[in-house]
C-alpha positions as CSV (number, residue, x, y, z in Angstrom):
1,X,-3.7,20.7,22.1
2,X,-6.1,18.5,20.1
3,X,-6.3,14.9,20.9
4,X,-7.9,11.9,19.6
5,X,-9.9,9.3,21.9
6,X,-10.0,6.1,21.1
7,X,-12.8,4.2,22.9
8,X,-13.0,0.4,22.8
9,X,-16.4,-0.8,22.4
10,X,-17.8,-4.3,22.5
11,X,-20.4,-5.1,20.0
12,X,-22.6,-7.8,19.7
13,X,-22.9,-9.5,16.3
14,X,-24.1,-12.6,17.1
15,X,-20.1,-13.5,18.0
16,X,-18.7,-10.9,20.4
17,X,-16.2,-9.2,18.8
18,X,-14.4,-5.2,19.2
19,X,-14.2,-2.4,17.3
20,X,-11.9,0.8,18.3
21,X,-14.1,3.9,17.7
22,X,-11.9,7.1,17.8
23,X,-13.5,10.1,18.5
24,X,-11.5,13.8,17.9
25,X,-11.5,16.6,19.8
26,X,-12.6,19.4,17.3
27,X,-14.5,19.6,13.9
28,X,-13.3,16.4,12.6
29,X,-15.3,13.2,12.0
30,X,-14.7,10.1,14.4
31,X,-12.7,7.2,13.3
32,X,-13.4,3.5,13.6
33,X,-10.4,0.6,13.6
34,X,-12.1,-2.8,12.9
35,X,-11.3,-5.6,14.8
36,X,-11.7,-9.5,14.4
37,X,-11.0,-12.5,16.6
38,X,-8.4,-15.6,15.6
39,X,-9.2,-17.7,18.5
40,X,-9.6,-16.1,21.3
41,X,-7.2,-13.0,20.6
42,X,-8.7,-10.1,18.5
43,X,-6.7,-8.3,16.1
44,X,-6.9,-5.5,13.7
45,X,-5.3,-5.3,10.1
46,X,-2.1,-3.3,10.2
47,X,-3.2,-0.6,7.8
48,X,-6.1,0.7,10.2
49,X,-2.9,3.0,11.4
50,X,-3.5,5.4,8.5
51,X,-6.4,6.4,8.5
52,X,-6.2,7.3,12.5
53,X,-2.5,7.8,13.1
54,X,-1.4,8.9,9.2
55,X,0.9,6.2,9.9
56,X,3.3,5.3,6.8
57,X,3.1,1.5,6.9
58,X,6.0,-0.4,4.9
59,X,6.1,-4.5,4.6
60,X,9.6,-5.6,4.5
61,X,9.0,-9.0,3.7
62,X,13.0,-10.1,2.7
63,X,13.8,-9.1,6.6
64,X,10.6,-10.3,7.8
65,X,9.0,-6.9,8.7
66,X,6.5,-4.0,8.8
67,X,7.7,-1.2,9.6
68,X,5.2,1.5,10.7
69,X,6.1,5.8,10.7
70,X,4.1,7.8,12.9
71,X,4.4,10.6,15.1
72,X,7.6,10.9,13.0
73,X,8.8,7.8,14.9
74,X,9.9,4.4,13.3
75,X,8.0,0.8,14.9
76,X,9.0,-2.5,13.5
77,X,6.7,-5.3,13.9
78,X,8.3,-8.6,13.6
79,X,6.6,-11.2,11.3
80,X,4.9,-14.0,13.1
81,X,6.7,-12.8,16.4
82,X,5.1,-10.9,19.0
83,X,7.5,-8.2,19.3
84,X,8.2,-4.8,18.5
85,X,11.3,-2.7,18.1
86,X,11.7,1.4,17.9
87,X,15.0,2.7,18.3
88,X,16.9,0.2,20.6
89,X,13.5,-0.6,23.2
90,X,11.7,-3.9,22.2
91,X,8.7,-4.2,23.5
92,X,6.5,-8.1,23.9
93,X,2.8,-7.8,23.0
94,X,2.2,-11.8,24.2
95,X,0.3,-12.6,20.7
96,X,1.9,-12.3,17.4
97,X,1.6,-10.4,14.0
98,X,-0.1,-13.1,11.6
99,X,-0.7,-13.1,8.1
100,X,-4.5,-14.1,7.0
101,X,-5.0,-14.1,3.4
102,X,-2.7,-11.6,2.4
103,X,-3.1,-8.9,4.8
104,X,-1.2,-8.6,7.9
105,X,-2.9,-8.3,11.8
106,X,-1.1,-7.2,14.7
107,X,-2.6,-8.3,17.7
108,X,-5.5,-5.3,19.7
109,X,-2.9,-5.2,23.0
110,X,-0.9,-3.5,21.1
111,X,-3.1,0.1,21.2
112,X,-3.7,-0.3,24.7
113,X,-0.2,-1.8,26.1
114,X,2.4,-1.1,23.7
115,X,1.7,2.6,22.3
116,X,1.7,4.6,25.5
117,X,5.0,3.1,26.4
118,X,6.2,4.1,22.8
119,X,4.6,7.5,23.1
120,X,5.2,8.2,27.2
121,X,4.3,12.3,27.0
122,X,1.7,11.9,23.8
123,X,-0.5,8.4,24.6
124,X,-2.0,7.7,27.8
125,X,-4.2,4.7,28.3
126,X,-7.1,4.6,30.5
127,X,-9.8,2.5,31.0
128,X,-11.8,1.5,28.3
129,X,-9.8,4.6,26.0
130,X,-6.9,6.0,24.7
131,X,-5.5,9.4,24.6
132,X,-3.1,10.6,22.0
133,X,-2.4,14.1,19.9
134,X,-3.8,14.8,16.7
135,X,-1.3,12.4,14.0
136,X,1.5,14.0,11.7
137,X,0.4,14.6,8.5
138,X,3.3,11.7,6.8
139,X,1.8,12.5,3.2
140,X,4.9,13.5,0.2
141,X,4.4,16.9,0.0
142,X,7.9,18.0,-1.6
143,X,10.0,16.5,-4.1
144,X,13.6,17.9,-5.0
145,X,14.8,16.8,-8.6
146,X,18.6,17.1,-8.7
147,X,19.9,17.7,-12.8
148,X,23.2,15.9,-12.6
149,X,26.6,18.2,-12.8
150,X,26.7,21.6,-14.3
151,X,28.5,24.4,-14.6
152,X,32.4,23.4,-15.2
153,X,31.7,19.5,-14.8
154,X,29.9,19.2,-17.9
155,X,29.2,15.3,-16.7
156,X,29.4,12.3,-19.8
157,X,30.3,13.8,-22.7
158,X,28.3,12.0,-26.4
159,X,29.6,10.3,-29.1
160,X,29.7,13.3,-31.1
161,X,31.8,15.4,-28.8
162,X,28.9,18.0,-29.2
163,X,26.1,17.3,-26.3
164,X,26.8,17.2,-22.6
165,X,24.8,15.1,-19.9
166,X,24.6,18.7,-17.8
167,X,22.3,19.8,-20.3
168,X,20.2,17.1,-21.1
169,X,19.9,16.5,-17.4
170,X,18.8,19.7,-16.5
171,X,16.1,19.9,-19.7
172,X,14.8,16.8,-18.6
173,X,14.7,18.3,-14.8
174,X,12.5,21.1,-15.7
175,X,10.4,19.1,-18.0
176,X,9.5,16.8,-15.1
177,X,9.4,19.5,-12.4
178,X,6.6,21.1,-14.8
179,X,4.7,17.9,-15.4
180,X,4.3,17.5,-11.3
181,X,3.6,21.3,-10.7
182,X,0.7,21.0,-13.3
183,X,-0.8,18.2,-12.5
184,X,-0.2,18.1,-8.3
185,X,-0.2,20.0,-5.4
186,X,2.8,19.2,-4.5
187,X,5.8,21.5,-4.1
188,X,9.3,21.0,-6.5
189,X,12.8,22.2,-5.9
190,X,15.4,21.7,-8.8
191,X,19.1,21.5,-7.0
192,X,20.3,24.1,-9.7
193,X,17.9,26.2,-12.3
194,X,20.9,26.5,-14.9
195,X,24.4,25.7,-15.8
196,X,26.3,26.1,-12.4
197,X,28.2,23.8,-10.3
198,X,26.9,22.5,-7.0
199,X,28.6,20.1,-5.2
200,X,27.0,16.6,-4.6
201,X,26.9,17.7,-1.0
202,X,25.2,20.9,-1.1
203,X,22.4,19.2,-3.0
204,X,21.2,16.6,-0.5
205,X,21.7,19.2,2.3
206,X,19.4,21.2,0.2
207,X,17.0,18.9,0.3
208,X,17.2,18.4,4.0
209,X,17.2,21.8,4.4
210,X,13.1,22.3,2.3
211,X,12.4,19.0,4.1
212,X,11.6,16.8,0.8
213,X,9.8,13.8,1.2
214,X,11.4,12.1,-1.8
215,X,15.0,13.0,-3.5
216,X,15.3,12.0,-7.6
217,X,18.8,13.0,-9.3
218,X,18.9,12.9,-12.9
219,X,22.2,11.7,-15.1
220,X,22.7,10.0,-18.5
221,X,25.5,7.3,-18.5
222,X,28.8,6.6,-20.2
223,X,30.8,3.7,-21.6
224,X,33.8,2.6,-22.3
225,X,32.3,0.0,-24.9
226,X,30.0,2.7,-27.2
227,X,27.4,-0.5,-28.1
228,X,26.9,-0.6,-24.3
229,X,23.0,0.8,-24.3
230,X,19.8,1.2,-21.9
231,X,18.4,2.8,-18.6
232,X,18.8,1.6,-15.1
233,X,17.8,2.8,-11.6
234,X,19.7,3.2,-8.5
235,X,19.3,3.6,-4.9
236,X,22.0,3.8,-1.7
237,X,23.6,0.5,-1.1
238,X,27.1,-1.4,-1.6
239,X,27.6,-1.8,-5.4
240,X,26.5,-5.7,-6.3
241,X,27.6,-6.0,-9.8
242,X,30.8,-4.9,-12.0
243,X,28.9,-2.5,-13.8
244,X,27.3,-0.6,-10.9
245,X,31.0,-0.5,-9.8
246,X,32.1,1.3,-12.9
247,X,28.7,3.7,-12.9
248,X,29.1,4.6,-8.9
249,X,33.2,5.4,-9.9
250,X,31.7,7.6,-13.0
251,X,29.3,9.7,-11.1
252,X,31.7,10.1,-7.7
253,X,34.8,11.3,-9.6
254,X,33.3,15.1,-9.7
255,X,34.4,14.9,-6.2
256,X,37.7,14.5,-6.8
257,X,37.9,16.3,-10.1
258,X,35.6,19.3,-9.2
259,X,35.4,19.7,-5.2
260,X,39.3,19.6,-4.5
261,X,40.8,15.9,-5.0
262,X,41.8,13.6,-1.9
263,X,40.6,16.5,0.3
264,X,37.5,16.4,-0.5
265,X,37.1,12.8,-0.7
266,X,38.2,12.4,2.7
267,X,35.3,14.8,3.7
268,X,32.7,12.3,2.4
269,X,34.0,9.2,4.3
270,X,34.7,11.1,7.3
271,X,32.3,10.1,10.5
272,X,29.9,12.9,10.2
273,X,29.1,11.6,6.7
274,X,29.4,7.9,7.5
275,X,26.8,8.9,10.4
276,X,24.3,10.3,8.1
277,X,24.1,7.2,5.8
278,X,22.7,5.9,8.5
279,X,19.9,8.3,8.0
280,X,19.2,7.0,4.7
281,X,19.4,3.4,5.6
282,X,15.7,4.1,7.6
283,X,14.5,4.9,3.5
284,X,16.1,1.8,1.6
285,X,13.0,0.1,1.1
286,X,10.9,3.2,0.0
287,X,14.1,4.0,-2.7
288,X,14.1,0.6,-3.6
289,X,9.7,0.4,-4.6
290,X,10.5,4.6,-5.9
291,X,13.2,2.4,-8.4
292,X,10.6,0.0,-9.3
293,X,7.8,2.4,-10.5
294,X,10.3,4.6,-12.4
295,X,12.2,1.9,-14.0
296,X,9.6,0.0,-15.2
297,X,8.0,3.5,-16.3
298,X,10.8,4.5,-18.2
299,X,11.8,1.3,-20.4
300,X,7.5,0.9,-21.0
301,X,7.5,4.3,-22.9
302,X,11.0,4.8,-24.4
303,X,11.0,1.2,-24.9
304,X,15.0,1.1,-23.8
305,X,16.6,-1.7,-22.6
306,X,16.1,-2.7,-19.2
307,X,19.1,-2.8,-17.4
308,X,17.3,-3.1,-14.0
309,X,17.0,-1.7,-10.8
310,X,20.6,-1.7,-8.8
311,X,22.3,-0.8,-6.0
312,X,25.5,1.5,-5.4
313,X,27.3,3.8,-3.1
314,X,26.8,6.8,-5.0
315,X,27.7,10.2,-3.0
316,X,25.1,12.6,-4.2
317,X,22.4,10.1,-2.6
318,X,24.1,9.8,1.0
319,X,22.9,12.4,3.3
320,X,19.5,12.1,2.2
321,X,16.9,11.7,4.9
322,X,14.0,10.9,2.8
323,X,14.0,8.0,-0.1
324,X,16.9,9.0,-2.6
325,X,17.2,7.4,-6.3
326,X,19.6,8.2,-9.0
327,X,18.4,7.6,-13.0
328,X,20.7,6.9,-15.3
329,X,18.5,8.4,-18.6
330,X,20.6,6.3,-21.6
331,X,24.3,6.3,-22.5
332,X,25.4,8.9,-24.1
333,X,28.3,7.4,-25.6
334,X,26.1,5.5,-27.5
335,X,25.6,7.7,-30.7
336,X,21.8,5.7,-31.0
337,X,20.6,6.9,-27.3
338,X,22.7,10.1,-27.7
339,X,20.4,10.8,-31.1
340,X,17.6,10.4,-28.5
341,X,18.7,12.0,-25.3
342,X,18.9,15.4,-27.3
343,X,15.8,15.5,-29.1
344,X,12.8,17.5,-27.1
345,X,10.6,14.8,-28.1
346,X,12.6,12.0,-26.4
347,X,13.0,14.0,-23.2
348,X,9.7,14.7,-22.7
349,X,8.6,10.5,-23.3
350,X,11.6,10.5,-19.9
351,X,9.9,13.6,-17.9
352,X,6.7,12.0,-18.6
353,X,7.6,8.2,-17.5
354,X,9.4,9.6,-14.4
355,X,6.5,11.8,-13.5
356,X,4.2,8.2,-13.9
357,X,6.5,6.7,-11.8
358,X,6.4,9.3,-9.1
359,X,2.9,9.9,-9.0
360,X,1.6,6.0,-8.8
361,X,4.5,6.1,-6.0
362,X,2.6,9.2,-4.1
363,X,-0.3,7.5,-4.6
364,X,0.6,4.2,-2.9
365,X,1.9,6.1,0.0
366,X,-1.5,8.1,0.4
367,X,-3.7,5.0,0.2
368,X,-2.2,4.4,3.4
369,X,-3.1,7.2,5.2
């Protein structure tokens, strides 16, 4: 098995001070994590973890956090508290996280203390080095775009009584699918390729199954109140406003009205399906920055109304293990968007904003590898 060894090395600079030179076993070039002293304590900025662990690092600053993936393992660092928490061990490394002009330093102990009882059969710490496997590659590498409905649940139906959200949804799908193919390496699975029905279900466990690193489902709203106009963006939480309320209700109801009534709704509050919400809580903050890029995106170049980034229990995104967010394109009801929604044009200015969105998201992610 390949390794990595991570040497501590003291060097002179007219102030003593450290730096952690890793050095791999095999054809790759060595790594070096800077270190600097605050007092007498030396530290190194949180972000070295990338480059030598391809750690996924993730500030959580309204819970006071940085939570850190690597080896496909979640660390939480506690702001200005020295300690650490992964699964249900917490762990004390004596000196705490700071924050020094914007950039956050966790405390040099932690590589040599900390890790190898986080890692017990991958990290062992010797004298004066470290030994640990070659790091997971945490880079997105898959993206699965879920077209809303299909098939017999033709979704929100326009003003007109002529177009269908299924449609529109699904154009818009391919549109962005062949955006990201074109200009990425990275791999794209659409949750259905045409007009069939696939239960909200089947389509994250689809995307569990080709182990997607992000999950973006694609719908066009409805109101009650045909004025009613705009885009918003939503990830996995508790509804917080009326209107989220009424949009969760909308989208959920083709499990009662497609996938066999109370029945099936029982199925999706059941244990097993509460359990693997859970699952997706681990991605809330990642969903929540995804929502940011694409919203933003989307009301910059269709110039929509910007009904904002939300929050609601919506049933397609639970089950997800990897950041999940549902777009709501327009209103379809609204006979000025629904004008829109249908015109090739308009669909590509969406496709093209989402695929923005998306890609200055990847690229944010790879920065800290």
């Amino acid at each position: 098995m390949k390794r990595i060894l991570l040497s501590l090395l003291l060097i002179i600079t007219g102030i003593l001070s450290a730096s952690v030179i890793i050095e791999y076993d095999g054809d790759i070039d060595g790594e070096k994590i800077n270190v600097r002293k605050f007092g007498e304590v030396e530290y190194f900025n949180v972000y070295e973890l990338n480059k030598v662990f391809r750690a996924m690092v993730t500030p959580d600053l309204l819970d006071g956090r940085l939570r850190v993936n690597m080896y496909e393992k979640e660390i939480i660092f506690l702001l200005q508290s020295s300690y650490v928490t992964s699964g249900r061990e917490v762990y004390n490394m004596t000196f705490p996280v700071i924050l020094n002009e914007t950039k956050y330093y966790i405390p040099v102990n932690f590589l040599q203390e900390i890790l190898p009882l986080l890692f017990p059969d991958q990290v062992v710490y010797k004298i004066d080095e470290i030994i640990a496997p070659i790091p997971v590659d945490n880079r997105i590498k898959s993206i699965v775009i879920d077209p809303g409905h299909g098939g017999e649940d033709p979704g929100a139906v326009g003003f007109s009584n002529k177009n269908y959200e299924k449609d529109i949804t699904l154009a818009i799908a391919q549109r962005l699918r062949d955006r990201i193919t074109e200009n990425t390496q990275i791999k794209v699975y659409l949750t259905r390729e045409d007009d069939r029905f696939v239960s909200l279900r089947e389509r994250t466990e689809f995307a569990n199954e080709v182990k997607a690193d992000l999950f973006v489902s694609i719908h066009i709203n409805a109101h009650n109140d045909k004025d009613v106009s705009g885009i918003e963006v939503y990830y996995l939480s508790t509804a917080k406003t009326d209107d989220a309320r009424a949009t969760e209700a909308l989208e959920n109801a083709v499990v009662y009205h497609y996938e066999g009534g109370e029945e099936a709704l029982a199925k999706y509050n059941d244990l097993d399906f509460i359990l693997t919400d859970m699952a997706q809580n681990e991605h809330l903050q990642e969903s929540h920055d995804l929502c940011v890029n694409l919203q933003n995106n989307l009301v910059e170049v269709t110039e929509s109304k910007n009904r904002g980034v939300k929050q609601a229990n919506f049933y397609v995104l639970r089950g997800a293990f990897m950041p999940a967010v549902l777009i709501e394109t327009g209103f379809i009801t609204n006979k000025y968007e629904e004008r829109k929604l249908v015109k090739a044009g308009y669909q590509n200015q969406i496709a093209e904003a989402l695929y923005q969105g998306i890609d200055s998201f990847v690229r944010r992610i790879e920065l800290m590898h």
